[in-house]
N, C-alpha and C positions, 0 to 999 in steps of 0.2 A: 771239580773235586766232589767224591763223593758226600752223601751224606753221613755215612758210616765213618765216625771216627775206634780206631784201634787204644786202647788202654793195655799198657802191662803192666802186670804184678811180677814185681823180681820175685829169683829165688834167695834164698839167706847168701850171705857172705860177699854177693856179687851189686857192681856199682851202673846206674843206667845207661852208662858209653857200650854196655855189653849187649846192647838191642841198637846201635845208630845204625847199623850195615843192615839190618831188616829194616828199618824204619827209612832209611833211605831208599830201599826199594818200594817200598809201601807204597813211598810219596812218588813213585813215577809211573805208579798203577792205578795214580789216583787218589789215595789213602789218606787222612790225617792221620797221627797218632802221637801219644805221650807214655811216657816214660819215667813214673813219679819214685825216687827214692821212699825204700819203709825207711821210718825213723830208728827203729829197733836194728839198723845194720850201721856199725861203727858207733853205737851211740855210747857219750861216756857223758855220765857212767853208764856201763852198761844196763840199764835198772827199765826199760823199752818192753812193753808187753805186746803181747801178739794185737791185744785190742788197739794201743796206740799207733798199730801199723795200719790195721781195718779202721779205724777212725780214721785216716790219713787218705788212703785210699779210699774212703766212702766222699770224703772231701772233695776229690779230684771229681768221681764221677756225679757228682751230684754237679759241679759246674757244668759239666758239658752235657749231662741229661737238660739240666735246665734254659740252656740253651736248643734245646729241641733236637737234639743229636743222638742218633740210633748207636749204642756203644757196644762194640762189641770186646769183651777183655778176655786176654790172654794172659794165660796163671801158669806162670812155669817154678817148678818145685815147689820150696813152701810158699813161695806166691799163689799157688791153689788154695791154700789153707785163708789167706788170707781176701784173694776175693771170694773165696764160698761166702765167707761172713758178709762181705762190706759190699755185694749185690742187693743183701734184702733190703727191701722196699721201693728198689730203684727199676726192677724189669719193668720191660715192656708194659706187661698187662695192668701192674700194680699202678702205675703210672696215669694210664687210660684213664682208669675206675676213676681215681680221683683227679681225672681233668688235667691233669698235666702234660705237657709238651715231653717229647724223649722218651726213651729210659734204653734199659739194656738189653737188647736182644739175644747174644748169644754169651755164654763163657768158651773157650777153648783152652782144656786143660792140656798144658804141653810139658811130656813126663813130669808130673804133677803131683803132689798129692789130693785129693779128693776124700774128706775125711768125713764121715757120719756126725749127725749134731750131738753134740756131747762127746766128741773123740779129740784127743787132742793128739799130737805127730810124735811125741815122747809113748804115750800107750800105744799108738799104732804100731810104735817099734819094740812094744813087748817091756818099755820102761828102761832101755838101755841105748845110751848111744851109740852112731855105729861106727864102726871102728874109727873110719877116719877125723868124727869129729871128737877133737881133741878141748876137751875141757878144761882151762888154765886154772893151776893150782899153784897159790891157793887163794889165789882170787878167780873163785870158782864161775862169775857171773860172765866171764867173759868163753864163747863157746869158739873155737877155729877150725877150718878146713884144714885139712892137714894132707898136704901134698895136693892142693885142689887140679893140678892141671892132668895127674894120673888118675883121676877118677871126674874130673868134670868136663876136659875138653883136649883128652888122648888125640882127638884127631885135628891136632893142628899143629902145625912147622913146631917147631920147639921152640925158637924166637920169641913166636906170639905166644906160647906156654908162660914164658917167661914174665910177659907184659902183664898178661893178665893174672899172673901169679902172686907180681909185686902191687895189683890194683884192689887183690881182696883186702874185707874188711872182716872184723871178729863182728859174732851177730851176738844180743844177748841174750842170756841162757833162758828166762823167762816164757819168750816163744814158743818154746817145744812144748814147754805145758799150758799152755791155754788153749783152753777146748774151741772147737767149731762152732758155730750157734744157727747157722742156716746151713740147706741142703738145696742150689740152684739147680740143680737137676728134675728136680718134681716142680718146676714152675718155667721153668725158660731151657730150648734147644741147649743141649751142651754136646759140646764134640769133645775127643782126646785123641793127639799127636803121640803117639809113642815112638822111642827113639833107641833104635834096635841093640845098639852098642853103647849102652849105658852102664857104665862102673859106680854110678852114686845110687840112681834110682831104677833096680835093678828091671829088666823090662816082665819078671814073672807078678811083681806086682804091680806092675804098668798095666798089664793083662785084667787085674783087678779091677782098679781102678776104670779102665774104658770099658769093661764088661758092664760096674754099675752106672756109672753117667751117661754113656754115649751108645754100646751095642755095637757091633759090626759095621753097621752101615753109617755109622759116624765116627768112626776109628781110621787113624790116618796113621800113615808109617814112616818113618824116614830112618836111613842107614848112618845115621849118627849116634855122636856120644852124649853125654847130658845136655850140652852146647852148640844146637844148631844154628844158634843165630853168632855163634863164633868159625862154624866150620862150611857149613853150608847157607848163608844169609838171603841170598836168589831164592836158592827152593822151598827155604823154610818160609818167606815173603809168597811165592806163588801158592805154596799151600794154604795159607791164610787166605788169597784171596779167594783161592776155591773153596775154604769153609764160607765164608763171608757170603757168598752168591746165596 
């Protein structure tokens, strides 16, 4: 087994059974990985800030850093937002310096947001949500995916549309606005997975996003929808391990 263990960062609304078909494949290439729910999806009351998800997730990695394990995390949607944050002070290098065993080698934003420090996913979108999330009113704190399987994972049977339709959770509204606070791109390798038939996170600001993190030569492509570890779980796994090398 390698020494590279895999970390992901969910995106909002979705539960960690929506990574086992890549993490299954992971683990026969060799792989460790986890899969840690953010607190802020389904939480009630919904009252969950984007920090109490980066706290959570800084939590996870900081065990397997300290056990001397090279981490690399994978940030899909606003799970980008949230490990941008909850890397600092855990890379690689910061690690070294002060003598410690581990840290994180790479992030892989996979259609992702990637936000500037001081930006938070509510102003990146101009302070408007976007269409499909639907904000309960008039218990306003509770945010839903609305229709999630026509804009998050179009390319599968309609069955499994269905499965994971009835598995979303509402995320709470607080998230969108809490700012970024680190930028892992100016200190540790970062790639981005873009994913060409994307109805949630539209792939012209996918385009963005991998132009500032990753560049061309670390920009990965796959012919799916928001949800490749729903529609294509093999090749979204082989890609991983071709970032990972």
């Amino acid at each position: 087994m390698s020494n590279k263990t895999f970390v992901f960062s969910l995106g909002a609304w979705v539960v960690p059974s929506v990574f086992d078909a890549t993490r299954s494949h992971l683990k026969s290439l060799g792989f460790s990985s986890a899969c840690p729910a953010h607190p802020a999806i389904g939480a009630e009351p919904p009252s969950m800030t984007l920090e109490d998800d980066t706290e959570s997730l800084r939590g996870v990695l900081t065990a397997y850093v300290d056990e001397g394990r090279d981490v690399i995390v994978v940030a899909h949607s606003y799970g980008g937002v949230v490990a941008s944050s909850a890397v600092e002070g855990l890379t690689k290098t910061a690690r070294t310096d002060a003598g410690k065993p581990g840290g994180v080698i790479k992030v892989i934003y996979l259609a992702a947001f990637a936000l500037d420090k001081g930006q938070s996913l509510l102003g990146m979108l101009g302070g408007n949500y976007l269409p499909w999330m639907k904000v309960e009113r008039p218990k306003g704190d509770y945010v839903h995916a609305d229709g999630a399987g026509d804009v998050g994972w179009q390319d599968i049977p309609h069955e499994s549309q269905e499965k994971w339709n009835s598995l979303t959770l509402h995320t709470s509204r607080e998230v969108f606005s809490g700012e970024s606070t680190f930028e892992p791109w100016r200190d540790i390798p970062c790639s981005y997975i873009l994913c060409e038939n994307d109805r949630a996170l539209p792939p012209p600001f996918q385009e963005l996003f991998a132009s500032k993190v990753a560049g061309p030569e670390n920009t990965y492509r796959l012919p799916s929808s928001h949800s490749p570890f729903l529609s294509m779980p093999d090749r979204l796994a082989e890609t991983l391990r071709k970032v990972a090398v």
